[in-house]
ZAMARGU-4260 file (C-alpha; in steps of 0.2 Angstrom, whole numbers, plus 5000, padded with zeros to 4 digits):
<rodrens>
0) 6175/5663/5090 | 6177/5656/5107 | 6163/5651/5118 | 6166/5664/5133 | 6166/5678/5118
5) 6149/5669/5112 | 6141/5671/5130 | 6146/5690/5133 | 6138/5693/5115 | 6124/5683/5119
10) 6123/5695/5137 | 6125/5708/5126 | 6112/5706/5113 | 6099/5701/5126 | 6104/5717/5137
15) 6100/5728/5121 | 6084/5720/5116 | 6092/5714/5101 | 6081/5697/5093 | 6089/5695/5077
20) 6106/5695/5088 | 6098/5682/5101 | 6091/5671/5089 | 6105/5669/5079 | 6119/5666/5096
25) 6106/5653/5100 | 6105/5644/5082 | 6123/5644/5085 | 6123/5632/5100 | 6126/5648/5113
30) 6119/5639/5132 | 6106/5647/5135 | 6107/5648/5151 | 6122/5660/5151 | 6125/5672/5167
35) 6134/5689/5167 | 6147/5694/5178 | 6137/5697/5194 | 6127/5678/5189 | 6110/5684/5183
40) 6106/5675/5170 | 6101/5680/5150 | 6081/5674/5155 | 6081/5686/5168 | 6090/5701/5158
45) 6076/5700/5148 | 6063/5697/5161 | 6070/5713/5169 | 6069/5723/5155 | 6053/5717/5148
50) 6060/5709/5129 | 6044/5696/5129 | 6049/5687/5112 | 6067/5686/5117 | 6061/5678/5136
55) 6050/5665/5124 | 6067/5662/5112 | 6076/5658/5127 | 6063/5647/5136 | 6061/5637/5118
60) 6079/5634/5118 | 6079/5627/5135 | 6082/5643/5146 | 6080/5636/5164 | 6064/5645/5171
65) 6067/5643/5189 | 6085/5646/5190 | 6090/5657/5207 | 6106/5667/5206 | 6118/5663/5218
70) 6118/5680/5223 | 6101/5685/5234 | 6091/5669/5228 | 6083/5680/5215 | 6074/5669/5200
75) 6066/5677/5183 | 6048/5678/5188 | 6055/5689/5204 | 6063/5701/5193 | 6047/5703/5184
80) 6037/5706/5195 | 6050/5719/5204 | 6051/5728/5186 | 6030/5730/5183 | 6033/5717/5168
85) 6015/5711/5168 | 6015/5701/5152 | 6035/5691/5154 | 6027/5687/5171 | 6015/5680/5164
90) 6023/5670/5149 | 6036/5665/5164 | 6021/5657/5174 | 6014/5649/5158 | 6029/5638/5157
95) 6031/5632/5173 | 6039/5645/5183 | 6037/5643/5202 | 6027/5658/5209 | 6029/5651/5226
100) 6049/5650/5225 | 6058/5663/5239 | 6074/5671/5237 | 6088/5671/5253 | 6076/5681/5263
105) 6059/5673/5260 | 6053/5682/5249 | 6043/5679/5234 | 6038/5688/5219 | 6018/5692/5225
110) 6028/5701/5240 | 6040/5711/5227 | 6023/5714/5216 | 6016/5719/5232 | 6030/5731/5239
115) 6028/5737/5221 | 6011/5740/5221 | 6007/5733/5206 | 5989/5729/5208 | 5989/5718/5191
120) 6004/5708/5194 | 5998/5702/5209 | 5980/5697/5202 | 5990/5688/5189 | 5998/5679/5205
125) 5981/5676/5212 | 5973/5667/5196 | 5989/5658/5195 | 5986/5650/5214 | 6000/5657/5224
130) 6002/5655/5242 | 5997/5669/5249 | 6002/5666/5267 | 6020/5662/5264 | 6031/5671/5279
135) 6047/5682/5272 | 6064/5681/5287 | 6054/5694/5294 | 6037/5684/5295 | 6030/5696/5284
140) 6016/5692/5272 | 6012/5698/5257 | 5998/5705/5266 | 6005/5712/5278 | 6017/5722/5267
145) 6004/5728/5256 | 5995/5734/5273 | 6011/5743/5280 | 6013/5752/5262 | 5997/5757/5261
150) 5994/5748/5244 | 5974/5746/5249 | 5968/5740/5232 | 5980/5725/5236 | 5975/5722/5253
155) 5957/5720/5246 | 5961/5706/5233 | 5972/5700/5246 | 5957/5698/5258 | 5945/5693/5242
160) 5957/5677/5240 | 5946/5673/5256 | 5960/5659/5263 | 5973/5668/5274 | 5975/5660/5289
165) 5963/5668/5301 | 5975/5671/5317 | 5989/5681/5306 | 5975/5691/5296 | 5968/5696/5314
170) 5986/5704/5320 | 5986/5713/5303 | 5972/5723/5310 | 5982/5728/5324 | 5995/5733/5315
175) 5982/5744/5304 | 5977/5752/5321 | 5993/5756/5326 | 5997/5763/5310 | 5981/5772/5311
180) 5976/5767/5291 | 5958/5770/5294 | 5952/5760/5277 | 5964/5747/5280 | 5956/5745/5296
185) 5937/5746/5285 | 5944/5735/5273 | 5951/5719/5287 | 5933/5722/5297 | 5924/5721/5281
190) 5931/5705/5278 | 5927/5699/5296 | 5945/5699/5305 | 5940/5696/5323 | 5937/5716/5330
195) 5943/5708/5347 | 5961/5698/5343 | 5975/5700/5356 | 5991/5702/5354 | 6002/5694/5366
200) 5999/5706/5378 | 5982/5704/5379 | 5979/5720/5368 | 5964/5723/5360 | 5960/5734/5344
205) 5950/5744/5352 | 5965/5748/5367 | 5978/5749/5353 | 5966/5763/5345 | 5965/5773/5363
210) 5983/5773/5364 | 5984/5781/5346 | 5972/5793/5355 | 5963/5792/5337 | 5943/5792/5340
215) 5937/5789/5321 | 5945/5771/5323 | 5938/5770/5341 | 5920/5772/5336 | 5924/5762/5319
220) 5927/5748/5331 | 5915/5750/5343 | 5901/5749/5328 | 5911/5733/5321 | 5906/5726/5340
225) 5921/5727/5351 | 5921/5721/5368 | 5923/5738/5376 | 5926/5729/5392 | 5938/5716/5387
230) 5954/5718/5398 | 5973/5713/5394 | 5984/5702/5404 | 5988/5715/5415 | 5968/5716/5420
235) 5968/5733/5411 | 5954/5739/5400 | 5951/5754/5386 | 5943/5765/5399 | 5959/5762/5409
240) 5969/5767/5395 | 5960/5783/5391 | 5960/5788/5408 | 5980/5787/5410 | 5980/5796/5396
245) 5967/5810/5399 | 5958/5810/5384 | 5941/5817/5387 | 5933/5814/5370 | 5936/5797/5368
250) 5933/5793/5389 | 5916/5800/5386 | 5913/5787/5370 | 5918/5775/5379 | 5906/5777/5393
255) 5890/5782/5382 | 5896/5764/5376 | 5894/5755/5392 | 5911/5756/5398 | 5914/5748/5414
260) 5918/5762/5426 | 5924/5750/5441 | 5933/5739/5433 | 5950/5734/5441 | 5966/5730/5433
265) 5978/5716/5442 | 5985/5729/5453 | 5966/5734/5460 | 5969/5750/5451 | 5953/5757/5441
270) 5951/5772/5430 | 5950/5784/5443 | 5965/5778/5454 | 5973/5780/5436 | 5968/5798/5432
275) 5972/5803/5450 | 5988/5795/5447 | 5992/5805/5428 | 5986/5821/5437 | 5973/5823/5424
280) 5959/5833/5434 | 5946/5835/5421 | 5945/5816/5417 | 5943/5813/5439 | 5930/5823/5437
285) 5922/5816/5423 | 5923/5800/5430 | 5917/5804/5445 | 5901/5813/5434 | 5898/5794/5428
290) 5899/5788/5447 | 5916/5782/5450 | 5919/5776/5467 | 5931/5784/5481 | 5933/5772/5490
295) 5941/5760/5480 | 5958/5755/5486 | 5971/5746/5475 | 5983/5731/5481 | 5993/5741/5490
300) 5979/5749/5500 | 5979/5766/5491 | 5964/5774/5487 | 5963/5790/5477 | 5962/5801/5489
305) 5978/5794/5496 | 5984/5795/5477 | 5981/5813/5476 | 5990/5814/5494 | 6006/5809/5491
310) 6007/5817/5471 | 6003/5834/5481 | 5988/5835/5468 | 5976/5851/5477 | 5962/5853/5465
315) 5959/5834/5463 | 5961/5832/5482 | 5947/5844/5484 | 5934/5838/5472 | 5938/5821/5477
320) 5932/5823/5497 | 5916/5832/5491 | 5911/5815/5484 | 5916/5805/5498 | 5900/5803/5507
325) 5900/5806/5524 | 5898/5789/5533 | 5917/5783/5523 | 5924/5801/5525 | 5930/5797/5543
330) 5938/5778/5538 | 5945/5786/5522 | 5954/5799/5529 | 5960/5790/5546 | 5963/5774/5538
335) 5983/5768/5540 | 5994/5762/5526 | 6010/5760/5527 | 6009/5765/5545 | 6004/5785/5539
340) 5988/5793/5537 | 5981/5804/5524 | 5985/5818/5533 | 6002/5813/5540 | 6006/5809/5522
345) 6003/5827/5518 | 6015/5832/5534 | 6027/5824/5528 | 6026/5832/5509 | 6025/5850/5518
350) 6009/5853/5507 | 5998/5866/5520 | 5984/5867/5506 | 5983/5847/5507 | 5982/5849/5525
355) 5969/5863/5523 | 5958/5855/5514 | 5960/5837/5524 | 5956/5845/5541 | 5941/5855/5532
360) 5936/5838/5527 | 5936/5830/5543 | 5956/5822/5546 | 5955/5817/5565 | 5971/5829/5569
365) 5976/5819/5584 | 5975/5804/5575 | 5991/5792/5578 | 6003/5787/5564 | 6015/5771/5566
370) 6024/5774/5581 | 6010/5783/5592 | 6016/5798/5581 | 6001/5815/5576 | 6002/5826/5565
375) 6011/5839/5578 | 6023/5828/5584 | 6027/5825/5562 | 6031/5844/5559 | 6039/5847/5572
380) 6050/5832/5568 | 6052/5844/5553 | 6053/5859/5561 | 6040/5866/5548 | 6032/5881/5560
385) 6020/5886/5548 | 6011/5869/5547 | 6014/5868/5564 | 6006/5885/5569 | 5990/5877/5560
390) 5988/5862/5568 | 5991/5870/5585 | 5974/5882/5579 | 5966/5866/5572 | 5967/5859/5590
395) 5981/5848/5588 | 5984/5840/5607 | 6000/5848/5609 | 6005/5835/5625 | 6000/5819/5617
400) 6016/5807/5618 | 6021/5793/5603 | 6027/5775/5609 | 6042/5781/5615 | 6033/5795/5627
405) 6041/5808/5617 | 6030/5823/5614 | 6030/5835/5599 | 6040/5848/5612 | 6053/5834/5615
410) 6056/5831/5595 | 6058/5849/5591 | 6070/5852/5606 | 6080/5836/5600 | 6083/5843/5584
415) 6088/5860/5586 | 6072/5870/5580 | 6072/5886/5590 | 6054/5895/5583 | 6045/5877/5585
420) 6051/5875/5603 | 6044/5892/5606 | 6030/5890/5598 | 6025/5873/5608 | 6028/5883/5624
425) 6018/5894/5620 | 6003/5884/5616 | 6004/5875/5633 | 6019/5861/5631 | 6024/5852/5646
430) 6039/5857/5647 | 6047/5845/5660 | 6037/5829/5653 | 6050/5813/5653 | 6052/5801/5637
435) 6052/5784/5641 | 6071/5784/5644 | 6069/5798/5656 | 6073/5814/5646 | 6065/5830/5646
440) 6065/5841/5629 | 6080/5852/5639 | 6089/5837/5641 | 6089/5831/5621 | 6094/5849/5618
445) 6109/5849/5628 | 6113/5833/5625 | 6114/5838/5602 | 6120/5856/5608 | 6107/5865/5603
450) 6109/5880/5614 | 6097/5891/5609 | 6083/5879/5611 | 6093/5874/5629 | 6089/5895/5632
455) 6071/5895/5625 | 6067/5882/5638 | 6077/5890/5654 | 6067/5903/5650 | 6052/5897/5652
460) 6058/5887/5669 | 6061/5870/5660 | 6069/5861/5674 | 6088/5852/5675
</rodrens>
């Protein structure tokens, strides 16, 4: 009989769990070490399978124990462990297998125990003194991958070895927030993983939780001592975080904790300017029940009241200006930014409840944009007669003129917007004033061909 016949029946034998077979092919002088067709080897055939005595025929007649198959890197004592065969794992490490060995990608066999969740291979792993920190292609531990499989009994005798490396064990607990496994999370605090670490960004546990919008880990963390005012690289905090988001429940926790309510992110924006921003009115006013300030503006000179503005955002406008106490009112609602006002901010959106409510406030109405431009002279650059009717019966200075000595008459005129022009004459326009460049409102008409506005104002004795 030839030896290749001698190795396939040697394959065979060990494949079927057949000793006397084995034993006798070895006696013989058969290697061994003999692979199959795809290069696994008879060791680990019968390390797959579980055949202890034939794994311990083969190892006494010299079967290489930490032979790797070509293919994927795989050794005996991997195949084991991947195939729950607790006691040829065990035999494999007793005579000399490496438990540290990886295959093509990294990984070892405490990480196929682990994926396995076989809780007893991998404490036969521990007793033996594996490496428990060893990184896969993917950087993965064995604890990690036990964390994101949610094998918890393994992530406890992980943590019990008691010497992974601090920094990597710490994002673990990140990635068990963002997972939301809640006794993960028990289990890593438990074993004093830093309640604060960062990932790169600066994120905390405790912001990671917010954004999960899940409060059983918020308030785990806050009782394991999180920094509830610890900000990220971009200045922002938890509150900031909840406020964007607009949950209550966990806004209100974080306050009763001793949430900064001021705090600024990089931007100058603080958890108001952030709620005002989202739209969510019940967290403005919230916040402003725990005595966030109005008056705040961020870097680009907004503050929430401008926010609330320019979203077109009534109701949080309105409860916003009854906190606005009444020495800032003024300078918050006539301050310039970007060369508009509050309220010439609202002109321009066509929003007459914003208006409303700014005039009630206290808007100055004559009160000059970029440009010398009011209020009045903005709709009726839009030609929007209903906002312009109320500015006019707010006392809006309809004869004021802009840098250019143009009046709100001479803008409606120049483009073409009949029912404003009448309007303006009717509220006591001068008529004949001159821009700067010596035109009169009939003049800009004629000159765009507005005709009907050209009539309007003959009418009304508007002179050549």
């Amino acid at each position: 009989m030839g030896a290749t016949q001698q190795n396939s029946q040697l394959i065979q034998a060990v494949k079927t769990g057949n000793m006397i077979n084995t034993r006798a092919l070895l006696h013989k002088g058969v290697n061994p070490n003999v692979k199959d067709k795809q290069g696994i080897s008879a060791l680990m055939l019968a390390a797959t399978k579980g055949y202890t005595e034939i794994v311990r025929v083969l190892l006494d007649r010299g079967a290489d124990v930490n032979y790797a198959s070509k293919r994927y890197g795989m050794t005996a004592l991997m195949f084991a462990a991947a195939h729950h065969q607790l006691d040829v794992a065990r035999l494999l490490i007793q005579r000399g297998a490496d438990i540290n060995a990886k295959n093509e990608d990294g990984s070892t066999a405490l990480m196929a125990a682990t994926l396995q969740g076989d809780t007893e291979m991998v404490d036969l792993f521990l007793e033996a003194g594996v490496d428990i920190n060893i990184e896969d292609q993917d950087r993965d531990t064995a604890l990690k991958l036990a964390l994101s499989k949610g094998h918890l009994s393994i992530v406890q005798a992980l943590l019990n070895r008691g010497n992974s490396e601090h920094h990597k064990v710490g994002l673990l607990l990140l990635q068990a927030i963002e997972q939301q496994a809640i006794q993960g999370v028990q289990m890593l605090l438990s074993a004093g993983v830093d309640v604060n670490v960062c990932n790169r960004d600066g994120e905390t546990p405790l912001m990671l939780a917010v954004d999960g919008g899940n409060i059983e880990l918020v308030r785990i963390l806050l009782g394991a001592g999180a920094d509830i005012n610890r900000s990220n690289n971009d200045g922002g905090t938890a509150l900031m975080a909840v406020a964007a988001v607009g949950d209550l429940a966990i806004a209100e926790l974080l306050l009763e904790a001793g949430a900064e309510i001021q705090a600024c992110d990089q931007d100058g924006e603080t958890a108001l300017n952030l709620a005002v921003v989202e739209g969510h009115f019940e967290m403005v006013e919230l916040l402003l029940q725990w005595g966030a300030k109005v008056d705040v503006t961020n870097r680009l000179g907004d503050t929430p009241l401008r926010v609330a503005t320019l979203q077109g955002y009534r109701s949080i406008l309105k409860v916003l200006v009854q906190q606005v106490t009444l020495e800032n009112l003024p300078h918050l609602l006539n301050t310039k930014v970007f060369g508009e006002t509050v309220l010439t901010v609202a002109i321009q959106s066509g929003n007459l409840e914003l208006i409303e409510i700014l005039l009630d406030a206290g808007a100055d109405i004559n009160y000059c944009a970029d440009q010398g431009k009011t209020a009045l002279m903005k709709a009726a650059i839009r030609g929007d007669i209903s906002i312009v009717k109320v500015l006019l019966g707010r006392g809006a200075d309809v004869n004021l003129k802009d840098d250019s000595g143009s009046t709100a008459l001479m803008w409606a005129a120049s483009r073409g917007y009949e029912e404003t022009v009448k309007l303006l004459i009717q509220s006591g326009a001068n008529i004949n004033d001159k821009n700067h460049g010596g035109y009169t409102a009939l003049m800009l008409a004629e000159f765009q061909g507005y005709q009907p506005v050209r009539k309007q104002l003959k009418k009304a004795n508007a002179q050549e």
